[in-house]
N, C-alpha and C positions, 0 to 999 in steps of 0.2 A: 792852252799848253801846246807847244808846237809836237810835230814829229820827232825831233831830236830830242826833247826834255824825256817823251813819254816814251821812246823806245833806250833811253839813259835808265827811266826807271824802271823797266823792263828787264834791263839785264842788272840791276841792282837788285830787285825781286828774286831773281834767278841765283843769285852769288848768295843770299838772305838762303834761302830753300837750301842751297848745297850746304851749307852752314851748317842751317838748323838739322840736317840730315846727319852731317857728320854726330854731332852735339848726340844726337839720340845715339848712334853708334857706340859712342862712347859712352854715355850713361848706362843702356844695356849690357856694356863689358863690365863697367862699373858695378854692377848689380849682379852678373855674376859672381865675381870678385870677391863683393861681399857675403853673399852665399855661402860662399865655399870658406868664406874664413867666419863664419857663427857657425857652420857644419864641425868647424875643426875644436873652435871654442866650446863647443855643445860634449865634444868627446875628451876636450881636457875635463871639463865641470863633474865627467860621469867620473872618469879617471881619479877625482878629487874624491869624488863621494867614497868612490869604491877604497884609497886610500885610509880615509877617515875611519870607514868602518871600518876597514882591518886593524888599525890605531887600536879602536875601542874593545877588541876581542881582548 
């Protein structure tokens, strides 16, 4: 493998890492994201419950 192939692959490795770098960025906003909307899901469900039983009074 010459010099040029291996420092090509070099900075192709490099461009890969910044990639995968962003990629996790956004999976971890991603996962925030999701969090916060089963946090919100979680207080309509109580919300439901709490309806229900006032229904049944």
């Amino acid at each position: 493998m010459s010099d040029t192939e291996i420092i090509s692959n070099q900075k192709t490795i490099l461009e890969n890492q910044a990639t995968i770098l962003s990629n996790q960025k956004t999976i971890l906003e991603n996962q925030n994201a999701i969090k916060s909307n089963q946090a919100s899901l979680d207080a309509i469900l109580k919300n439901q419950e709490l309806i229900l039983a006032a229904l049944k009074k």
